[in-house]
C-alpha positions in Angstrom: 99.2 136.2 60.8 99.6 134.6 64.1 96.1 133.8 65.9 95.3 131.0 67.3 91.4 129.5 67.4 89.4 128.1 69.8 86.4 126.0 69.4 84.1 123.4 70.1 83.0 120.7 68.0 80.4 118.2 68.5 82.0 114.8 70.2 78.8 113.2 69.9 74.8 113.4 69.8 73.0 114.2 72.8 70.4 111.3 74.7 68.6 114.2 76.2 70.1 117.3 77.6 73.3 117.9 76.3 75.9 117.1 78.2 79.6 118.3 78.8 80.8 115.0 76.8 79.3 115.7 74.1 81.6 118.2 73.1 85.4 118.6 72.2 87.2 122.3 73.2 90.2 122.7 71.1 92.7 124.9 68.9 93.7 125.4 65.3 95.7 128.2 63.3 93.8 130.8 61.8 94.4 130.8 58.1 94.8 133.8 55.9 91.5 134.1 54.1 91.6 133.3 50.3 89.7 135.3 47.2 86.4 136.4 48.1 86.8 135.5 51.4 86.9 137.6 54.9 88.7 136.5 58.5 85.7 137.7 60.8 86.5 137.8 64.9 83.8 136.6 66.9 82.8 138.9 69.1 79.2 137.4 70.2 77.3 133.9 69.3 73.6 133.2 69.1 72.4 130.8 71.4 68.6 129.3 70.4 66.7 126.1 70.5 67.1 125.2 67.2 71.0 124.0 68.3 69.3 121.4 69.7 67.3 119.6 66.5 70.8 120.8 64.8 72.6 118.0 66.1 69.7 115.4 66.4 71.0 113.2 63.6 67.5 112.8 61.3 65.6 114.4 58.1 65.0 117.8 59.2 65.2 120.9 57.5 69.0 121.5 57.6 71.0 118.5 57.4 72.5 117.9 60.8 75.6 119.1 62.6 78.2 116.2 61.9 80.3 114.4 64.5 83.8 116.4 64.5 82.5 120.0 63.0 82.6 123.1 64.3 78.8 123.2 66.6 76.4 125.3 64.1 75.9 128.8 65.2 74.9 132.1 64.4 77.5 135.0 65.3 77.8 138.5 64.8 81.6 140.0 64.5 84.2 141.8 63.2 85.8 141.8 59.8 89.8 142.0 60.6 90.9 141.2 57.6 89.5 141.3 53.9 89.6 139.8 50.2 86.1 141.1 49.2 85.1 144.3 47.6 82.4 144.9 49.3 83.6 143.8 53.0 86.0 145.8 54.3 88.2 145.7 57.4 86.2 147.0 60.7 83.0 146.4 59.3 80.5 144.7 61.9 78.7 141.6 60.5 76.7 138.6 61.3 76.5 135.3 60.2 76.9 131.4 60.7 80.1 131.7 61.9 80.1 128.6 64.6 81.1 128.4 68.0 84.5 129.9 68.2 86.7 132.8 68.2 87.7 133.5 64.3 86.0 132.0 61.2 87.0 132.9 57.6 83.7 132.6 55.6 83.0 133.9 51.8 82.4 137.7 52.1 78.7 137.0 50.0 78.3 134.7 53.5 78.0 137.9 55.9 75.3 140.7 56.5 76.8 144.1 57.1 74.8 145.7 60.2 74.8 149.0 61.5 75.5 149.4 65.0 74.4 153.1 65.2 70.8 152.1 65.4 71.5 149.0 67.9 74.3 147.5 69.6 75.8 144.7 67.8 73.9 141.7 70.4 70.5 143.2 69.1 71.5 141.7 65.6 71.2 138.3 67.0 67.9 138.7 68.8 65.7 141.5 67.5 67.0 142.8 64.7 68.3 139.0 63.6 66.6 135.7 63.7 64.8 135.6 66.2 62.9 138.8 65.1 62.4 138.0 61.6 60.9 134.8 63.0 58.4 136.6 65.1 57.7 139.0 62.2 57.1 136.7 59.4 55.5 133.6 61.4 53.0 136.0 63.1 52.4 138.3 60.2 52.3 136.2 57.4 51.1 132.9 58.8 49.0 134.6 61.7 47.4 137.4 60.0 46.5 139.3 62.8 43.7 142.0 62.7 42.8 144.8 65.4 41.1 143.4 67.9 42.0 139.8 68.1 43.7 137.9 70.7 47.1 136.7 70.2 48.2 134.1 72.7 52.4 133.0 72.7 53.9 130.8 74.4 57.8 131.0 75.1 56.3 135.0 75.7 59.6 135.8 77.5 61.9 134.4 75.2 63.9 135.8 72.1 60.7 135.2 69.8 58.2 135.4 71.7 59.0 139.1 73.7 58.8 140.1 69.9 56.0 138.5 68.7 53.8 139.9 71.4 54.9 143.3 70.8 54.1 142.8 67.1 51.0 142.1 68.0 50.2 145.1 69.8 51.2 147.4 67.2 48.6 146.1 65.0 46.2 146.7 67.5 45.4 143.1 69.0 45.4 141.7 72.4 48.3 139.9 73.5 48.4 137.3 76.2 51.9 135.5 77.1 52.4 132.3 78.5 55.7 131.9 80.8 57.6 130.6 83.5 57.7 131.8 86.6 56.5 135.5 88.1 59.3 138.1 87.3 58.6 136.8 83.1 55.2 137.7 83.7 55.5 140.6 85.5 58.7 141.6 82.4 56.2 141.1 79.9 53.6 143.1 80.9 54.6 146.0 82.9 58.0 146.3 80.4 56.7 144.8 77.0 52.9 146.1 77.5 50.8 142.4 76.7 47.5 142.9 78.4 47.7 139.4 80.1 50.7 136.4 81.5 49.6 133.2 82.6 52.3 132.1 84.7 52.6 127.9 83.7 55.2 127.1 86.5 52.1 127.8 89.5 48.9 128.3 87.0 46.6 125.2 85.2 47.1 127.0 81.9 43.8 125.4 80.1 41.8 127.1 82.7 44.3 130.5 83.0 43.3 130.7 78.8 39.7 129.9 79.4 39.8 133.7 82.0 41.7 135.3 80.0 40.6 134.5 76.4 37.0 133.9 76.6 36.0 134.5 73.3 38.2 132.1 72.2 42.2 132.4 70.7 41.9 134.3 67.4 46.5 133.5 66.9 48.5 131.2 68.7 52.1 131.6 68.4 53.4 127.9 69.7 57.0 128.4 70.6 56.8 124.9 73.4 54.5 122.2 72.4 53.5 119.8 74.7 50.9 120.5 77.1 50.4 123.8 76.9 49.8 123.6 72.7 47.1 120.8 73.7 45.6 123.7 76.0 45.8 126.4 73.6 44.2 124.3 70.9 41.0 124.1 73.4 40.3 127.2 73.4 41.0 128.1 69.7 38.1 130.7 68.2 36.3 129.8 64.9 39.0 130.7 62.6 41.9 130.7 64.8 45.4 130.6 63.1 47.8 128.4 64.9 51.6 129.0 64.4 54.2 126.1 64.6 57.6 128.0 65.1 59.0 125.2 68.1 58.6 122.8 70.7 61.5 123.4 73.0 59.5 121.3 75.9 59.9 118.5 73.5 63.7 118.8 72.1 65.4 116.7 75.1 62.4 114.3 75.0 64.3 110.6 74.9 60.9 108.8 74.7 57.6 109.7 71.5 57.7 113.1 71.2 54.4 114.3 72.5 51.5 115.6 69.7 48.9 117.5 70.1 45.5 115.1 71.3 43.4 118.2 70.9 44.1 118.7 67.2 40.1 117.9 65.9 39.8 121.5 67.7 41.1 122.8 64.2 38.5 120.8 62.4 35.3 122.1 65.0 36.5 125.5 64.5 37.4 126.3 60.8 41.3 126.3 62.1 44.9 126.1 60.4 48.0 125.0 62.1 51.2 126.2 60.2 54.6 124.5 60.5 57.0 127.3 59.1 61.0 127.7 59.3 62.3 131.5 58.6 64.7 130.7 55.9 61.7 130.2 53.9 61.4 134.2 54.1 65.2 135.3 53.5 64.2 136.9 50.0 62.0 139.1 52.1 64.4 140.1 55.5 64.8 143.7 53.6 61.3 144.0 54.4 61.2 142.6 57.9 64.4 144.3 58.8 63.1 147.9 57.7 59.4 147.3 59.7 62.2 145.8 63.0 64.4 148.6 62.5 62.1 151.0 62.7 60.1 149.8 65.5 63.0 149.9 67.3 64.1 153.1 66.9 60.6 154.8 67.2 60.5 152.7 70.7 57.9 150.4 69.8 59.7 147.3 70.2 62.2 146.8 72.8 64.9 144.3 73.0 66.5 142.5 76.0 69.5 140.3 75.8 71.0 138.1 78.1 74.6 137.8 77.9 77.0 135.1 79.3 80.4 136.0 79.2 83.0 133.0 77.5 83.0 130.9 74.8 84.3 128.3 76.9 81.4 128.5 79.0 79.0 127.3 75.8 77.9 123.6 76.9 76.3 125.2 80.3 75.1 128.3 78.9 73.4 126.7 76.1 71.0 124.6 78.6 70.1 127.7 80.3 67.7 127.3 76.9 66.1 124.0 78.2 65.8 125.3 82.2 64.0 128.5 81.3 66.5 130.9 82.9 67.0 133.1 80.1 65.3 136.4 79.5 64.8 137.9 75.7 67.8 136.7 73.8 70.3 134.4 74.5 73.8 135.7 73.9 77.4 134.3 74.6 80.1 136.8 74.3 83.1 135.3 73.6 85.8 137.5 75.4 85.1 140.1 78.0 86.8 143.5 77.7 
């Protein structure tokens, strides 16, 4: 075997945005993969605001990204070579397979998709992560029934587009918080939410007090900040509040900025639930059936934005952080 790989590897931790520095590009040999183990070409990588916290040196709920490694990512591929008996050559899989070109992992590391029902980028949004974080945060946590009002923030992102759509297939209504007017226009006219207050030219406390006037029954926090401090105002007696990010707050070099309207949960009967989706792997069969169905009936649509090369990775990750993306974030790694 005679491939060569390219990838980056964290130089050293971010003081706010990430910048160009804080990365090294280079090369190494691709080994031949041992027993039990698969060489996997990368065709696509996940890009999502968790990179960010990933290399925050700190307790957190994965231990961090260390200087020198390969940068933490998910990835969906190809299998191009096999010492697993249930992997075989050809067979399209994701995974956390980093940011670069090949990776040989165990073959119990990957997950076997199917790319008859959905192209292989949907795996990494919808049908990935992102979607089982939308399905178990607002499902389980959120409990939503017919006729409440489900607010999300981050509405246009990977998450969020899903959560919303969720939402209306159990028969709630779904307002969407975003930035700027062609996300609020995508998520209602394309993704069917009944309301988008529009955070970039709108005061949001008083956009949620017209829109929601009996109150917030779920809110699905995806930014923190201000806009969580707003939601929490106009929470309804027994609202269930979501805790599934803070992206407004993950380049923060100052306090990180907590909610000031939290006695909200205490006046009305109100939860506020911190979750991570790992917690929820023993159940994916269940969110991935539910997804996968939803998806092919048309219910839930996906949307991925793809940047094209992996060398482009430090700018096109803080696409994240300015708000450009719409629905998933995706870098392909090679075009062709």
């Amino acid at each position: 075997m005679d491939l060569v790989n390219h990838r980056f590897q964290l130089a050293a931790r971010p003081v706010g945005l990430p910048k160009a520095g804080d990365w090294s590009y280079g090369e190494e040999a691709v080994r031949e993969p041992g027993e039990g183990e698969v060489l996997v070409k990368v065709l696509y990588i996940s890009l999502d605001p968790a990179m960010r916290g990933w290399i925050r040196e700190g307790r957190s709920y994965i231990p961090p990204v260390e200087i020198g490694e390969v940068m933490r990512a998910l990835a969906a591929g190809e299998v191009i070579a096999s010492n697993h008996p249930a992997v075989a050559v050809g067979d399209k899989v994701t995974g956390l397979f980093g940011v670069q070109e090949y990776t040989v992992v165990h073959g119990d590391g990957v997950l076997k998709v199917d790319t008859g029902l959905a192209p292989l980028p949907v795996y990494l949004g919808t049908l990935g992560m992102p979607g089982m974080t939308a399905y178990f945060g607002l499902l389980d946590i959120g409990k939503p029934s017919e006729g409440d009002t489900v607010v999300v923030s981050g509405a246009a992102g990977a998450v969020g587009t899903v959560v919303g759509q969720i939402a209306k297939i159990k028969g709630c209504r779904v307002v969407g918080i975003a930035g700027g007017e062609a996300k609020c226009r995508y998520v209602i006219d394309e993704l069917g939410f009944d309301a988008a207050i529009d955070y970039k030219s709108e005061d949001v406390a008083t956009a949620l007090q017209k829109d929601c006037p009996e109150g917030i029954d779920v809110y699905f926090d995806n930014v923190g900040g201000e806009i969580l401090d707003a939601a929490l105002a106009q929470l309804a007696r027994n609202a269930r509040v979501i805790v599934c990010g803070a992206i407004s707050q993950y380049n923060a070099t100052g306090v990180m900025q907590g909610p000031s309207n939290y006695l909200s949960l205490l006046i009305n009967h109100a939860s506020m639930t911190g979750f991570v989706v790992t917690d929820y792997l023993s159940r994916y069969p269940e969110g991935a059936r539910d997804l996968g169905q939803w998806v092919a009936e048309g219910k839930v649509k996906s949307r991925e934005d793809i940047a094209v090369g992996l060398e482009s990775f430090p700018e096109t990750l803080l696409r994240l952080f300015s708000g450009e993306n719409v629905g998933k974030l995706v870098l392909q790694v090679a075009s062709g």
